[in-house]
TORPA-4810 file (N, C-alpha, C, O; in nm, 3 decimals):
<nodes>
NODE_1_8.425_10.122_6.749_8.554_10.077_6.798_8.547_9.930_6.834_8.441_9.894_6.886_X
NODE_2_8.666_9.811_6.810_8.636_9.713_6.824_8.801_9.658_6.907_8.911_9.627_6.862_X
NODE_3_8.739_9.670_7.055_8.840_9.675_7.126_8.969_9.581_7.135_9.082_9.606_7.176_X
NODE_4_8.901_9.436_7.071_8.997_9.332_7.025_9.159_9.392_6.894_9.271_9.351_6.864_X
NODE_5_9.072_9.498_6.862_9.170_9.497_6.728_9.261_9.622_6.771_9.349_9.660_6.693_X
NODE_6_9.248_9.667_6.856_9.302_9.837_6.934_9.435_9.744_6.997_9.433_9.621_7.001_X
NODE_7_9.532_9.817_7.038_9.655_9.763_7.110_9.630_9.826_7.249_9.537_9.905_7.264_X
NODE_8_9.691_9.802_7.324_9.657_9.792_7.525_9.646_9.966_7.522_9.540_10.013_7.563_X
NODE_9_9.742_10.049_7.481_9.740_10.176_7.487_9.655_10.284_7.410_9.650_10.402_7.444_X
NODE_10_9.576_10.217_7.283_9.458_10.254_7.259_9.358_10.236_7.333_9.291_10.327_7.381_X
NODE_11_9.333_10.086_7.353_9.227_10.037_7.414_9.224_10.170_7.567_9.116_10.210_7.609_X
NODE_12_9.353_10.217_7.629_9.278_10.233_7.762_9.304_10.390_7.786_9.290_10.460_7.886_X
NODE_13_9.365_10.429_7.608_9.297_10.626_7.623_9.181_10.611_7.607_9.103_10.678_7.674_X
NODE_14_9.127_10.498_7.493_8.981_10.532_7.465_8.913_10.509_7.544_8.796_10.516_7.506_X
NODE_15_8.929_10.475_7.679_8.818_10.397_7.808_8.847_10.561_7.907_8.772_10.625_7.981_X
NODE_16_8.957_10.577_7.875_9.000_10.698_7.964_8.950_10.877_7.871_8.972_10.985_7.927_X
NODE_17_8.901_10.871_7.764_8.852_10.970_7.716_8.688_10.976_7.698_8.613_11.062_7.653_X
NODE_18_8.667_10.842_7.755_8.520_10.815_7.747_8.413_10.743_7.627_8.292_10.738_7.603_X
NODE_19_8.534_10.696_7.573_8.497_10.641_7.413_8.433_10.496_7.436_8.330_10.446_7.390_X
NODE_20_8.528_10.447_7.521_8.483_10.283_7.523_8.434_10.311_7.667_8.468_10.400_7.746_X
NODE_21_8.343_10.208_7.681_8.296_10.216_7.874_8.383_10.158_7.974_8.436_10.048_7.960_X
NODE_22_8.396_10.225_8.065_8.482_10.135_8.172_8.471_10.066_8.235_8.351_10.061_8.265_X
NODE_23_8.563_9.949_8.320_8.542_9.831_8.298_8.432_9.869_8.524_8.432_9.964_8.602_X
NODE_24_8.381_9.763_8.525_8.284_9.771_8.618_8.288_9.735_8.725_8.193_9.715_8.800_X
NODE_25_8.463_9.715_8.756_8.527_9.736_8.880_8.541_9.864_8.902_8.534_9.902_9.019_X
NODE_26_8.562_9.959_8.799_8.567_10.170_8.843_8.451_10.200_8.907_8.454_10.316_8.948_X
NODE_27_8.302_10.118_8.945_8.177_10.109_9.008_8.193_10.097_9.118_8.152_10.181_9.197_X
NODE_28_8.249_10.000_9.151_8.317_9.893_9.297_8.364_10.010_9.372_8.305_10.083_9.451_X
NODE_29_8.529_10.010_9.311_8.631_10.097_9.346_8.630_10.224_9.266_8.707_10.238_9.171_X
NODE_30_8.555_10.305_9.300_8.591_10.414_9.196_8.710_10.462_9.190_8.788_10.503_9.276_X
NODE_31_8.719_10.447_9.018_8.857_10.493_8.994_8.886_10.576_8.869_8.779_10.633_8.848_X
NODE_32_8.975_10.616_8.773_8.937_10.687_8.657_9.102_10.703_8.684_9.172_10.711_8.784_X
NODE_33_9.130_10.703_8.522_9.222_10.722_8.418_9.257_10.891_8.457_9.174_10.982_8.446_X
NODE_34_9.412_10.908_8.508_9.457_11.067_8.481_9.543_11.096_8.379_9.552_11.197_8.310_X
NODE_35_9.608_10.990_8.378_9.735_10.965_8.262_9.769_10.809_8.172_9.800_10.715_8.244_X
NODE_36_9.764_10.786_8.048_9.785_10.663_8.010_9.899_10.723_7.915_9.872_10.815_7.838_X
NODE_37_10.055_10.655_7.923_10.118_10.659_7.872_10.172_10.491_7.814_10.141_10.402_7.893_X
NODE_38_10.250_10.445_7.685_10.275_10.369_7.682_10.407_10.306_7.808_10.517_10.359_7.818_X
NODE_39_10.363_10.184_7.895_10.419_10.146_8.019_10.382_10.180_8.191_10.396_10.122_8.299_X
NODE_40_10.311_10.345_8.130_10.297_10.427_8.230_10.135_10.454_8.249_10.067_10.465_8.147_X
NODE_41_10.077_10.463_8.371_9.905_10.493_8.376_9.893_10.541_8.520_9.941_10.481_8.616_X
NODE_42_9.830_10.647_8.527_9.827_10.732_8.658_9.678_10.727_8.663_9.610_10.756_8.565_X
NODE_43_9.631_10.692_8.775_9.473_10.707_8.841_9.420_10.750_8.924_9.484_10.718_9.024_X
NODE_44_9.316_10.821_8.960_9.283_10.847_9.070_9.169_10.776_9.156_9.063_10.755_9.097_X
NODE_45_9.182_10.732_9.308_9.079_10.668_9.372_9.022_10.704_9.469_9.093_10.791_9.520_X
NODE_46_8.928_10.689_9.531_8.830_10.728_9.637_8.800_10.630_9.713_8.736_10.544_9.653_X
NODE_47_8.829_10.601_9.857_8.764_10.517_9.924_8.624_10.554_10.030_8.640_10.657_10.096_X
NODE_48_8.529_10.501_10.046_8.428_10.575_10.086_8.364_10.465_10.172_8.404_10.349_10.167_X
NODE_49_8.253_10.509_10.257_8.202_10.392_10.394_8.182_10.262_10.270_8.181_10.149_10.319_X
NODE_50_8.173_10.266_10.173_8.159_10.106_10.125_8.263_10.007_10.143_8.248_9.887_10.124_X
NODE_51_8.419_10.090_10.199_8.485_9.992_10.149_8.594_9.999_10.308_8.716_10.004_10.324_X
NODE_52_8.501_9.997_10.382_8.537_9.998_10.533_8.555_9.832_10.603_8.472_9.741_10.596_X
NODE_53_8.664_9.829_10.659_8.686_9.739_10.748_8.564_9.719_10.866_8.468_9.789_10.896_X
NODE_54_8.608_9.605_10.911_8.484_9.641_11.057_8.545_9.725_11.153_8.454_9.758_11.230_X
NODE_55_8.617_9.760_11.177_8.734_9.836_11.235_8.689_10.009_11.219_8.704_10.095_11.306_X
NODE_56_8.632_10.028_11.084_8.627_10.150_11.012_8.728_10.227_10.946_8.724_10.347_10.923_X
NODE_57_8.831_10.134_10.915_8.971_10.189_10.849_8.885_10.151_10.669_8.769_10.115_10.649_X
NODE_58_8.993_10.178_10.571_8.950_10.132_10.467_9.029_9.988_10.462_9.143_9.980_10.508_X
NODE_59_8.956_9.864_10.399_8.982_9.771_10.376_9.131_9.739_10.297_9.152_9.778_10.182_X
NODE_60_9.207_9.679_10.361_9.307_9.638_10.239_9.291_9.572_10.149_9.402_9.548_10.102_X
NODE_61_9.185_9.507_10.073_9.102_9.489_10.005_9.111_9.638_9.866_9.149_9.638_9.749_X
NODE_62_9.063_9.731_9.944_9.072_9.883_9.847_9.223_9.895_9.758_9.261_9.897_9.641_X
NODE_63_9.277_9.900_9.890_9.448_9.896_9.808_9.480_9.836_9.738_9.521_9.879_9.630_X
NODE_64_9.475_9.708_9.770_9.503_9.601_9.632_9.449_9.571_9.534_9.507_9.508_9.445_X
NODE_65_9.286_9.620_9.522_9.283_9.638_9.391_9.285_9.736_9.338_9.260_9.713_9.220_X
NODE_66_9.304_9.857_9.358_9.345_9.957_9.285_9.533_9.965_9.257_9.604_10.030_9.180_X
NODE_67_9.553_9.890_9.336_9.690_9.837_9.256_9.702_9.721_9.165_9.786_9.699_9.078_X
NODE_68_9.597_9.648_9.205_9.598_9.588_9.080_9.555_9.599_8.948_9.582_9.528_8.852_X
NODE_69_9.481_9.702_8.957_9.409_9.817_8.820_9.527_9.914_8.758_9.528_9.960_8.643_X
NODE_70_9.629_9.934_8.862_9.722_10.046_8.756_9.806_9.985_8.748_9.879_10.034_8.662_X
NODE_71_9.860_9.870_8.799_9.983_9.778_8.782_9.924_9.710_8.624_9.978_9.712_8.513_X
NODE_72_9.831_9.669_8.655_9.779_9.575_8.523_9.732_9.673_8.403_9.735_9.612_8.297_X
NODE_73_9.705_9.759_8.394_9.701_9.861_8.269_9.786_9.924_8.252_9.780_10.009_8.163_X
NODE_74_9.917_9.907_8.342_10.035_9.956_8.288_10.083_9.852_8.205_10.075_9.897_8.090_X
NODE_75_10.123_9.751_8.202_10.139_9.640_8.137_10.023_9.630_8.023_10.063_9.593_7.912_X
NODE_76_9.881_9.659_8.040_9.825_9.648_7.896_9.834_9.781_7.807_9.788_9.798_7.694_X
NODE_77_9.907_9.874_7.890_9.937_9.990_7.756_10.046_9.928_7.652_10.058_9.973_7.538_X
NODE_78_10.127_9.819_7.703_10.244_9.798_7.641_10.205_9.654_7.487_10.277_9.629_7.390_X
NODE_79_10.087_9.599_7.520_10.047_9.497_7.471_9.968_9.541_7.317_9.889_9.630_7.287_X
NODE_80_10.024_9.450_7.254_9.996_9.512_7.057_9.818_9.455_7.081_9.755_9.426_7.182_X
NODE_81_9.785_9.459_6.949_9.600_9.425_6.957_9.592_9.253_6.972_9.690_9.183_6.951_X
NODE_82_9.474_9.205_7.008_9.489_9.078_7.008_9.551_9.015_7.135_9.538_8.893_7.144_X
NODE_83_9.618_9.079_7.238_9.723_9.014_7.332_9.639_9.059_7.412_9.618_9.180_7.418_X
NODE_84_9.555_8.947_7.513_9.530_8.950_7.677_9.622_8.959_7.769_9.744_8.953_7.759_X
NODE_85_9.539_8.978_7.882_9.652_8.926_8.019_9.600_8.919_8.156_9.483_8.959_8.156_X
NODE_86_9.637_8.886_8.266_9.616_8.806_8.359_9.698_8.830_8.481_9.817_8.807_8.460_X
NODE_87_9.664_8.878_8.633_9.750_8.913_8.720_9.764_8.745_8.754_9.680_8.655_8.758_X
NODE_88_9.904_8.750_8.774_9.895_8.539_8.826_9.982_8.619_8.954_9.984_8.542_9.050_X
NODE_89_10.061_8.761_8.988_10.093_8.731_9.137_10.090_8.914_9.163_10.131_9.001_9.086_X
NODE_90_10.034_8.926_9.276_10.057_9.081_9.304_10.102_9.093_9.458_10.030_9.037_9.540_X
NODE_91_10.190_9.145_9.492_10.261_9.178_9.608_10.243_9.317_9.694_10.312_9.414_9.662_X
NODE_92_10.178_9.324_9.772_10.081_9.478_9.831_10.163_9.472_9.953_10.149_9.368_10.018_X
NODE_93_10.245_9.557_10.001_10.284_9.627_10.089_10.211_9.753_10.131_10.208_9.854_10.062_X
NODE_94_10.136_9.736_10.285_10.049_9.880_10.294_10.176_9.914_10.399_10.245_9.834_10.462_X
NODE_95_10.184_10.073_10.396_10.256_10.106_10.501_10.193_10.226_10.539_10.283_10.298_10.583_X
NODE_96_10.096_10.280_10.544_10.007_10.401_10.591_9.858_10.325_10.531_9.823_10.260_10.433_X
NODE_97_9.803_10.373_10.645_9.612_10.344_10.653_9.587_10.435_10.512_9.659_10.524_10.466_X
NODE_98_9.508_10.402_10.480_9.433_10.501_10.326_9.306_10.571_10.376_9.202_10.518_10.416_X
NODE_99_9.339_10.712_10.366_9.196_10.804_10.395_9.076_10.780_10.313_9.072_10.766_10.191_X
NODE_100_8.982_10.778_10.395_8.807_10.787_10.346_8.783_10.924_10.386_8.799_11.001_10.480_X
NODE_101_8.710_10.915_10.202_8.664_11.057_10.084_8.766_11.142_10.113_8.752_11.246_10.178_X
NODE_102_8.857_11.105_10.072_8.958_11.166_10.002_9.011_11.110_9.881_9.031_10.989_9.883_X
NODE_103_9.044_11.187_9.758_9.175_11.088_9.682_9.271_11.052_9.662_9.362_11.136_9.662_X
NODE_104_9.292_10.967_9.645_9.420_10.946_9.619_9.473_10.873_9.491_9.421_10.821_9.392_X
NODE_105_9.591_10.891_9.534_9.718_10.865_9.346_9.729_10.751_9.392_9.743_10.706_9.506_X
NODE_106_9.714_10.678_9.223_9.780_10.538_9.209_9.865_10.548_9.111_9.819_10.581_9.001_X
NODE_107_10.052_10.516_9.130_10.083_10.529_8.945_10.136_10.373_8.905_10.205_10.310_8.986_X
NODE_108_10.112_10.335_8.819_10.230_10.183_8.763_10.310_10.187_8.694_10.299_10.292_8.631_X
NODE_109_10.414_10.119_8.654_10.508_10.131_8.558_10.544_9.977_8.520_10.570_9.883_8.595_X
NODE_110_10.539_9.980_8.384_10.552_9.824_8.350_10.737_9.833_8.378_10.808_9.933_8.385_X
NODE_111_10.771_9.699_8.389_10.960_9.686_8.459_10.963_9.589_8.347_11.062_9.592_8.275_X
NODE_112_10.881_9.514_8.325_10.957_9.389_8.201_10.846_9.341_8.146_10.739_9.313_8.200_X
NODE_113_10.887_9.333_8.016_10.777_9.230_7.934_10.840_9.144_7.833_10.925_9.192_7.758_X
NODE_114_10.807_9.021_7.825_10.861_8.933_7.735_10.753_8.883_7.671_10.645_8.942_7.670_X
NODE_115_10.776_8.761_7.609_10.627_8.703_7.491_10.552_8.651_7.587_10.435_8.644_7.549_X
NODE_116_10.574_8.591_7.750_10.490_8.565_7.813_10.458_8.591_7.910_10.383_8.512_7.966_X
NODE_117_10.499_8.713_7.977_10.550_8.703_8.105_10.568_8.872_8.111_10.655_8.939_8.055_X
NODE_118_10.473_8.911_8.184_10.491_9.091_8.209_10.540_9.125_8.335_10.492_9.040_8.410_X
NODE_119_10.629_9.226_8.419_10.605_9.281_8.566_10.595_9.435_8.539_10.625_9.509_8.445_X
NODE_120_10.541_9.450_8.655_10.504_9.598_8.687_10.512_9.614_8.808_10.481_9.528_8.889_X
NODE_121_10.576_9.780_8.848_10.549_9.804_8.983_10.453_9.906_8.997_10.415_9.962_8.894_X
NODE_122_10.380_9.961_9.165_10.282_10.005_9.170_10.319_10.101_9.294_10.406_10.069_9.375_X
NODE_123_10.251_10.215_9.300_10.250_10.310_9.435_10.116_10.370_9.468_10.024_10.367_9.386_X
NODE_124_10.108_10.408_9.551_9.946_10.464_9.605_9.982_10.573_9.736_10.026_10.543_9.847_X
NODE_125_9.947_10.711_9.684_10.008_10.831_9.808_9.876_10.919_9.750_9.818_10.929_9.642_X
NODE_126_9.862_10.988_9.906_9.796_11.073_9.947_9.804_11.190_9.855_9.896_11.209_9.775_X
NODE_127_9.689_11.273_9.873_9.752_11.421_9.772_9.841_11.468_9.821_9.892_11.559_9.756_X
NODE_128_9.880_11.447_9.905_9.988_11.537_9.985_10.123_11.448_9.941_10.240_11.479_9.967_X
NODE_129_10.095_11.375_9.896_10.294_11.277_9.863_10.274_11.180_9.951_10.332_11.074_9.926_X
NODE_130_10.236_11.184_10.008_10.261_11.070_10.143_10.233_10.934_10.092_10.126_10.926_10.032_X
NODE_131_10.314_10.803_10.103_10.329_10.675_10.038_10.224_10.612_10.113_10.235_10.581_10.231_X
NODE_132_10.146_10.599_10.060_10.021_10.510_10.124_10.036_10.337_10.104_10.001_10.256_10.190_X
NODE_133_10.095_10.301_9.977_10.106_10.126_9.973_10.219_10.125_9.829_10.224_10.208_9.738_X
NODE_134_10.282_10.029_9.845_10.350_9.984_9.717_10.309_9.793_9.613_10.264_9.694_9.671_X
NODE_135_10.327_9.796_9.535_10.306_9.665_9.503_10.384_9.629_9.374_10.432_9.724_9.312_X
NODE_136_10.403_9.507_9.327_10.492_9.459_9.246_10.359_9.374_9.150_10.280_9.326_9.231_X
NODE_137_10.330_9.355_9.054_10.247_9.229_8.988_10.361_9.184_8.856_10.446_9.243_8.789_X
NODE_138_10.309_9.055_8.867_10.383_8.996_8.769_10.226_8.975_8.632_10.121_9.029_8.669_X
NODE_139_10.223_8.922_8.530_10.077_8.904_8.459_10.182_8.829_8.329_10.293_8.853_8.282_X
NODE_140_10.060_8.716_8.306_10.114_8.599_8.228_10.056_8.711_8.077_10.006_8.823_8.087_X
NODE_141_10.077_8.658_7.985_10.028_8.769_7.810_9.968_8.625_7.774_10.014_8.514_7.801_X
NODE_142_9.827_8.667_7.691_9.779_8.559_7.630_9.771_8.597_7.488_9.725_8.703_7.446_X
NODE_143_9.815_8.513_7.429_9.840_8.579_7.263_9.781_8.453_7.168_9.818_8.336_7.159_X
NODE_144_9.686_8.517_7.109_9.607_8.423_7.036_9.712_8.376_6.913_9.676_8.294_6.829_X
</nodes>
């Protein structure tokens, strides 16, 4: 497989079926692929004592990048082969603390894409439904 030549929604069933390796922030933040639809990508995350405040809450740090992982692969499901991209702004609203070792849902949904210029919005809730954070990213497209 030669991931340059795959379009955003190949590229990230095949990372999500285990074909291609995943990228080595899912190490960091563990995270993993539940759903990749074109626009649409559902994940699941775990926060654990690594990613603790000094406080012992989980870091908002955790939240935002796992919103920035399903916000931004929602937007690269939508991208043909050959087309990069780039978070240039992400907007994290936490409004509930995020439980440690437990998981939780992240989903994105791309809102607009033009030849240069992508947005997506983002949510993060408990198994139980409960809205743990929201976020907005915008991501520039780099097109060779």
């Amino acid at each position: 497989m030669q991931p340059l030549e795959m379009s955003g929604l190949e590229l990230l069933r095949a990372a999500a079926s285990g074909q291609l390796p995943r990228a080595s922030m899912g190490e960091t933040i563990p995270m993993s692929f539940a759903e990749v639809d074109a626009g649409y990508v559902k994940m699941t995350a775990r926060a654990s004592s690594q990613h603790l405040n000094p406080l012992g809450g989980v870091h908002g740090g955790f939240t935002a990048t796992v919103l920035d992982s399903v916000t931004g692969c929602a937007v690269h499901s939508m991208l043909e082969p050959g087309v990069g991209y780039g978070t240039i702004d992400l907007q994290v609203k936490m409004l509930r603390p995020v439980p440690r070792d437990q998981d939780v849902v992240a989903e994105g949904r791309t809102v607009h894409l033009s030849r240069n210029i992508a947005t997506s919005e983002g949510t993060l809730k408990s198994l139980d439904g409960k809205l743990l954070a929201t976020a907005t990213a915008t991501c520039f497209l780099k097109r060779t």
